[in-house]
C-alpha positions in Angstrom: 14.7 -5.9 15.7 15.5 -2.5 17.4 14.1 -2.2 21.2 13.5 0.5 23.2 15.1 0.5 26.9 12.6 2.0 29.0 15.1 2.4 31.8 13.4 3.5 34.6 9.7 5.3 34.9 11.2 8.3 35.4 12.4 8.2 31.6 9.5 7.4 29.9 6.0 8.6 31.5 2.7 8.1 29.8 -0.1 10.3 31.5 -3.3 7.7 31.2 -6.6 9.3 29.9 -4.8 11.6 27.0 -7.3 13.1 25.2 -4.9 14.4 22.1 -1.3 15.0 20.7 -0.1 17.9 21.5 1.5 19.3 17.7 4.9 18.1 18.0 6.2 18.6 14.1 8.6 21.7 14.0 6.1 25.0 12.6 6.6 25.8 8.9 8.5 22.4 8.2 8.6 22.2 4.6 6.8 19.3 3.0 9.9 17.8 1.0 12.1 17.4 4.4 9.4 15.5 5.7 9.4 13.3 2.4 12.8 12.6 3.1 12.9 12.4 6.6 10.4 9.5 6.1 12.1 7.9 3.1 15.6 7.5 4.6 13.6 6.5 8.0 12.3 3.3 6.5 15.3 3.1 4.2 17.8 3.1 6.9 15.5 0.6 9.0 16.9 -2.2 6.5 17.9 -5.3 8.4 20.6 -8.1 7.3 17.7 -10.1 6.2 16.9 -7.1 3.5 13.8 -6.8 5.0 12.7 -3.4 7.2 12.6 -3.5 10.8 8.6 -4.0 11.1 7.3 -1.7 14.4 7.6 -0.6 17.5 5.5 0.0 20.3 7.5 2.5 22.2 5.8 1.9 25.5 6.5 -2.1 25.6 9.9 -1.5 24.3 9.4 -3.7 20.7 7.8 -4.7 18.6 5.0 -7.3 17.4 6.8 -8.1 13.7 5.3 -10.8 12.0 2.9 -12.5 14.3 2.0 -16.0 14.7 -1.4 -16.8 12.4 -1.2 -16.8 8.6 -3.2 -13.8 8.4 -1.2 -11.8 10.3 2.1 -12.9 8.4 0.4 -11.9 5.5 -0.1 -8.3 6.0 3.5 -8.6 7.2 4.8 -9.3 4.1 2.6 -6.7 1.9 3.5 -4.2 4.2 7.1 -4.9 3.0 6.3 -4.8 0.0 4.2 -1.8 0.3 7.3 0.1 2.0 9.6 -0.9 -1.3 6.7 0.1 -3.6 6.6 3.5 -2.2 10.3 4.0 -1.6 10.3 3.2 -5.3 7.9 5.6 -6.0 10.0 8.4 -4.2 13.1 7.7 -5.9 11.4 7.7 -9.4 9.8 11.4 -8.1 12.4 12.6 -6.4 16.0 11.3 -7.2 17.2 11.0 -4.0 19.7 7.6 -5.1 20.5 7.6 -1.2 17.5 5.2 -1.1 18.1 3.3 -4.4 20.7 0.6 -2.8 17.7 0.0 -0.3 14.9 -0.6 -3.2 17.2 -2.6 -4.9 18.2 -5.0 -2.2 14.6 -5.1 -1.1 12.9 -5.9 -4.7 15.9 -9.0 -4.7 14.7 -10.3 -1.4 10.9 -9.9 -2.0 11.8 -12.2 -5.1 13.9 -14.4 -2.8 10.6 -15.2 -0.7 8.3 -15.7 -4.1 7.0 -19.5 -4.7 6.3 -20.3 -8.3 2.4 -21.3 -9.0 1.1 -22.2 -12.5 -2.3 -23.6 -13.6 -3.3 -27.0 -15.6 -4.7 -27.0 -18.5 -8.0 -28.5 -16.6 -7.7 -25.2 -14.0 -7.6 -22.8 -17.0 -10.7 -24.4 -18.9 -12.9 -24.2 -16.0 -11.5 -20.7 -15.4 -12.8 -19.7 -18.8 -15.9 -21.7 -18.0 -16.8 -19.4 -15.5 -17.0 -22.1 -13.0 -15.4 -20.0 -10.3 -18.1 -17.4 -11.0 -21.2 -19.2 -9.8 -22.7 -17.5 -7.0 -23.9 -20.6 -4.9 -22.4 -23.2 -3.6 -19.1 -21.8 -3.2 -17.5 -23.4 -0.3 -18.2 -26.7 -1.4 -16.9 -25.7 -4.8 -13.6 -24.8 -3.5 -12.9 -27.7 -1.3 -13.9 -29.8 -4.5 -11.3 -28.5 -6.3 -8.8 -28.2 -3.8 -9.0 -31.9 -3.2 -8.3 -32.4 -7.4 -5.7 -30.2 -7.5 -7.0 -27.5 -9.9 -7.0 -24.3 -7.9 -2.9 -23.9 -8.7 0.1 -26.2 -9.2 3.2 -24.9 -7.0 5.0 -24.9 -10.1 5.6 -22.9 -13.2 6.6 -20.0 -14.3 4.5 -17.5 -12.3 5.4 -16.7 -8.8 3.9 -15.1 -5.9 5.1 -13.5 -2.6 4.8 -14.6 0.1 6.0 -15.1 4.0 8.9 -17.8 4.1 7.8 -20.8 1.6 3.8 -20.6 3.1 0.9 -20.8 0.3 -1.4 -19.9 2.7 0.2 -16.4 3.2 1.4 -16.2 -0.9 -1.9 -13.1 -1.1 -2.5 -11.9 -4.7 -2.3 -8.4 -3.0 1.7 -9.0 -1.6 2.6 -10.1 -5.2 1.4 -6.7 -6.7 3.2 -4.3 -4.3 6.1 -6.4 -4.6 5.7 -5.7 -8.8 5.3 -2.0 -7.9 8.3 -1.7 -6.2 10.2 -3.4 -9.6 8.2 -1.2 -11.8 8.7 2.2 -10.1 12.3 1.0 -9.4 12.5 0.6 -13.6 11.1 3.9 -13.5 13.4 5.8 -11.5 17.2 4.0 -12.3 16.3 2.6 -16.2 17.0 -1.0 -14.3 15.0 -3.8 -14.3 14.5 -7.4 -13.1 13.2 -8.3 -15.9 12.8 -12.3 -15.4 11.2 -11.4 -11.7 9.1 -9.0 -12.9 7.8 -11.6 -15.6 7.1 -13.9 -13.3 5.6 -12.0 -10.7 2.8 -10.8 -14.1 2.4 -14.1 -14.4 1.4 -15.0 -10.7 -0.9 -12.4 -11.3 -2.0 -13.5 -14.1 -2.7 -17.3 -12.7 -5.1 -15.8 -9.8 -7.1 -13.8 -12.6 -10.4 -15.1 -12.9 -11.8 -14.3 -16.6 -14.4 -11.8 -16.5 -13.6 -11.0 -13.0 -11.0 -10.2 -10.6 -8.3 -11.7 -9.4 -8.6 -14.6 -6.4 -7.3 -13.4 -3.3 -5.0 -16.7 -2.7 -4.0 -19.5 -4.8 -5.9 -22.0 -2.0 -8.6 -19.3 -3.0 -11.8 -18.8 -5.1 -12.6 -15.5 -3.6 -11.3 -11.8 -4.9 -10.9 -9.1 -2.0 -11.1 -5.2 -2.3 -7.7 -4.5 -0.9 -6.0 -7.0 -3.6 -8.4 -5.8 -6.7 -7.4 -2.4 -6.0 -3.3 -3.0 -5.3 -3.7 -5.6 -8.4 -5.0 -2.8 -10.9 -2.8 -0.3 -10.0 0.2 -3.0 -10.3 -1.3 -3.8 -13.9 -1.9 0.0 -15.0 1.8 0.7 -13.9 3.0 -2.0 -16.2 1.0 -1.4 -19.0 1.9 2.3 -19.1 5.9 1.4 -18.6 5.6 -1.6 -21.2 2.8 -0.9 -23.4 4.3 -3.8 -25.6 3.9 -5.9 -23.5 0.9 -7.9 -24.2 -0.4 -9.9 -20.8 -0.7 -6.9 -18.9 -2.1 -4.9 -21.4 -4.7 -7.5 -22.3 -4.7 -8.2 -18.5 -5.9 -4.4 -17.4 -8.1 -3.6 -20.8 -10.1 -6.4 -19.5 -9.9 -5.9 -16.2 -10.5 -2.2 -16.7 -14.8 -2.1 -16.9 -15.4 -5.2 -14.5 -13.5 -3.9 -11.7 -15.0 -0.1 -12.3 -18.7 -1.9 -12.7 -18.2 -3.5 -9.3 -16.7 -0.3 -7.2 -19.6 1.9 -8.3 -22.1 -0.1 -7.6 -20.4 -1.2 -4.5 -17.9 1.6 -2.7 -15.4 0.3 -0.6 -12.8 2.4 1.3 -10.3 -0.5 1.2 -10.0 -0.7 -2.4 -10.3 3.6 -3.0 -7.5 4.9 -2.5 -5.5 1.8 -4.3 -8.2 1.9 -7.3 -8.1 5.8 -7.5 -4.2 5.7 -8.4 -4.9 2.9 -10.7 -8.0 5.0 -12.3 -5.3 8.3 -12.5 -2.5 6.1 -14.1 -5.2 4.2 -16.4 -6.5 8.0 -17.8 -2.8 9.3 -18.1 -2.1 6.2 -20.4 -5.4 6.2 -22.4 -6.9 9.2 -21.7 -10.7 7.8 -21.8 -12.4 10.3 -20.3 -14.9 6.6 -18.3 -11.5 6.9 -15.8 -11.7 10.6 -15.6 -15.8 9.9 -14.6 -14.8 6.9 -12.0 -12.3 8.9 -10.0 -14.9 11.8 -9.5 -18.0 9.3 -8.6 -15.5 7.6 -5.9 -14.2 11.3 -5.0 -17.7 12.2 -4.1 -18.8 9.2 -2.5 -15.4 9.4 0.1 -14.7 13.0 0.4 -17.0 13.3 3.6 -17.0 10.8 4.9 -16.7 10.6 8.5 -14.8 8.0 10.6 -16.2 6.7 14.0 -15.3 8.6 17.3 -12.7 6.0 18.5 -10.9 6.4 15.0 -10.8 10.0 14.5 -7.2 10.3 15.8 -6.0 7.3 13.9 -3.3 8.3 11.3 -5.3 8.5 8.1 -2.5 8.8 5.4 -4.1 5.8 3.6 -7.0 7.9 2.7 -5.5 10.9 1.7 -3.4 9.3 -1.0 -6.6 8.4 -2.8 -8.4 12.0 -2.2 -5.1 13.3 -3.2 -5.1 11.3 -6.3 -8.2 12.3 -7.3 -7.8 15.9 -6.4 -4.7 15.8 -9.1 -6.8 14.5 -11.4 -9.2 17.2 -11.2 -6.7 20.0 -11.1 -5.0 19.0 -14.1 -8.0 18.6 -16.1 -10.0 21.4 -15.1 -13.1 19.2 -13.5 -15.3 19.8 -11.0 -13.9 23.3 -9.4 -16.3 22.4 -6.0 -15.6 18.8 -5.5 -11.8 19.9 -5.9 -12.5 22.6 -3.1 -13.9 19.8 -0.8 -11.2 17.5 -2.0 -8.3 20.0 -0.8 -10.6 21.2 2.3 -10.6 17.5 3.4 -6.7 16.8 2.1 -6.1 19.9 4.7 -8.0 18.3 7.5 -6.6 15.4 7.6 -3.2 16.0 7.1 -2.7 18.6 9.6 -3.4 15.8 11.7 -1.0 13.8 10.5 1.8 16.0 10.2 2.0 15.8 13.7 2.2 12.2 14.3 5.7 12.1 12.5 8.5 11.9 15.0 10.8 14.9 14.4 14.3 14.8 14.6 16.5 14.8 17.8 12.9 14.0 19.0 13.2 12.1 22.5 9.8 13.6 24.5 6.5 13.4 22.8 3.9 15.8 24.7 0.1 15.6 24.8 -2.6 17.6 26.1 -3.4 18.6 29.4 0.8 18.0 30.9 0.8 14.2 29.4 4.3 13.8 28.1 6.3 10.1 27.1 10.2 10.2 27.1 12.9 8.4 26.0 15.9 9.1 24.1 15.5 6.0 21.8 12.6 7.6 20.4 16.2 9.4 18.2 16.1 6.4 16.9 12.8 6.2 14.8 13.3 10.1 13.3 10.9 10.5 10.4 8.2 7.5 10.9 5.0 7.9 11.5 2.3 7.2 14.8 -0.8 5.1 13.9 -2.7 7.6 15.7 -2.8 10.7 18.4 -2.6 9.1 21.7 -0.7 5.7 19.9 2.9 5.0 20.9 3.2 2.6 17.9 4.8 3.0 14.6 5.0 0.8 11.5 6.8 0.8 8.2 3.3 0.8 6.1 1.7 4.0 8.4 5.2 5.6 7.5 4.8 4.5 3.8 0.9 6.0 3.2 1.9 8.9 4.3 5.2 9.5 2.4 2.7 8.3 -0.6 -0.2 11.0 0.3 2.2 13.8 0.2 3.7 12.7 -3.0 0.0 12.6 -4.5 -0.1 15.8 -2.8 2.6 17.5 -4.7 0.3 16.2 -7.9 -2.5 18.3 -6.5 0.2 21.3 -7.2 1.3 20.8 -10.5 -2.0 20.4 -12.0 -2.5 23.8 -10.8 
């Protein structure tokens, strides 16, 4: 991993008690350079391991990288996955191939740290049973069949990602960035990995719970919002790229009406922006106007909704690539000209804030209000990622991701226009 060398405290100085970022992004910078600044930042942050050099806190002069508890390896993992998703997703948009050797040689390493998981023919009955849907006793259900065996079998042809060998970490949401990153990586260079690609539909498919969604972990009898929503968007992708292919088409028609049923009722911001793409790439391939309906419901439930104090300055990226999404949607299809307006008024907020947290090139002082100021030349270094926030000397590869994402949902907002 790369460390800063804060060599003396005359070369780097944090004022304590800043109260914002001063706007640091160069004035007029057009949106594109910043797309590619941030694509060949995480893209050139590859490491021999093929994996991307994780954070840094500038001020403590590294990084935290994977952690030490299962959950925190976990989000470790997706966010890799998450970065090689969206660099995928910029190459297919923008055909930069400087970043395609980079997607590649991620997508073969993300399958390098997959474990294979299939089901017994016991599993799958009481699957179809709707065992795993009863509403009590749950804990006590899962241990039960934990200690039978019939929650997976580490073998078979499915396989899920996960952090070095570790069921425990192998989350149903890692597995479905990781089959992003393939798919948009199909999309952009016409080349596939086919077998891995299989196999990670599969995984998937072994963590689907009939009727419902898909179990968070194979240890698991419990579906989350983040994986539901990266899980459907994985599965619309695939459907709309291989329409022939029959899982994942039967996999997402069914999953389609449960999955909107449970986010109406029930709006969650971890699973918006991730379902919003999925509802935008579902009515692109199908054009039922019931996605159309979804994504303006979920718009109008999100679009002002206010963060607590201590997280207004927090980089919110994330959020705009679902607003963003919608916002597309609604452009291109003439909808609701007022929600759009507070779509776009929002989009503008937000990202005017977040514009500035991207470290500039040649960058090596970052200033803040009131004659606060850090410095250090290593800061060079980290060109085109993003802060997690104003006041935050801390970047990661999945903050830089979001926002490389929101502006490409952005530029959708544009050509619907």
């Amino acid at each position: 991993m790369r460390r800063i060398r804060l060599r003396s405290l005359a070369a780097a100085v944090l004022v304590i008690g800043v109260l914002s970022r001063a706007g640091t992004a160069k004035a007029g910078a057009d949106e594109i350079d910043q797309m590619r600044l941030a694509a060949h930042q995480l893209a050139g942050a590859q490491l021999s391991s093929g994996l991307l050099d994780f954070d840094i806190d500038f001020l403590a002069g590294q990084g935290i990288g994977s952690g030490d508890t299962d959950i925190e390896r976990t989000a470790f993992i997706a966010r890799q996955a998450d970065a090689a998703y969206v660099l995928g997703k910029y190459l297919a948009r923008s055909r930069d191939t400087s970043v395609s050797a980079a997607v590649q040689r991620l997508i073969m390493t993300l399958g390098s740290l997959s474990l294979p998981v299939g089901s017994s023919t016991t599993q799958r009955w009481l699957e179809s049973a709707r065992l795993l849907s009863m509403p009590i006793g749950r804990y006590k259900l899962r241990a039960i069949l934990e200690r039978l065996g019939l929650l997976y079998q580490p073998t078979g042809k499915g396989r899920l990602l996960s952090y070095e060998g570790n069921y425990a970490t192998a989350w149903a949401g890692n597995t479905a960035l990781a089959l992003l990153a393939e798919l948009e990586y199909f999309r952009a260079t016409s080349t596939d990995f086919a077998e891995l690609r299989l196999s990670w539909l599969e995984g998937l498919r072994t963590l689907h719970v009939p009727g419902r969604g898909f179990r968070e972990y194979p240890g698991s009898i419990e579906e989350g919002a983040y994986a539901n929503g990266e899980t459907w968007l994985a599965l619309a992708t695939y459907a709309a790229l291989f329409p022939a292919e029959k899982t994942a088409s039967a996999l997402v028609s069914e999953y389609d009406d449960y999955v909107m049923d449970k986010y109406s009722a029930e709006p969650d911001r971890q699973f918006y922006s991730w379902g919003t793409m999925a509802a935008a790439q579902r009515l692109a391939t199908t054009s039922d106007s019931k996605f159309a309906e979804f994504i303006e419901a979920q718009a109008n439930h999100f679009v002002d909704q206010k963060f607590p104090a201590a997280q207004r300055r927090e980089n919110t990226c994330a959020l705009v690539e679902g607003l963003a999404a919608a916002a597309g949607v609604l452009a291109k299809r003439d909808g609701d000209r007022l929600l759009l307006r507070r779509l776009t008024t929002r989009i503008d907020r937000e990202m005017a804030k977040n514009r500035a947290l991207q470290i500039p090139t040649g960058t090596i002082r970052l200033d803040y209000s009131g004659g606060a100021f850090f410095h250090s030349t290593d800061l060079a270094g980290y060109a085109g990622a993003y802060l997690t926030g104003g006041g935050n000397l801390y970047a990661r590869i999945d903050i830089t991701a979001h926002c490389l994402s929101a502006f490409m949902e952005m530029h959708g907002i544009a050509a619907g226009r």
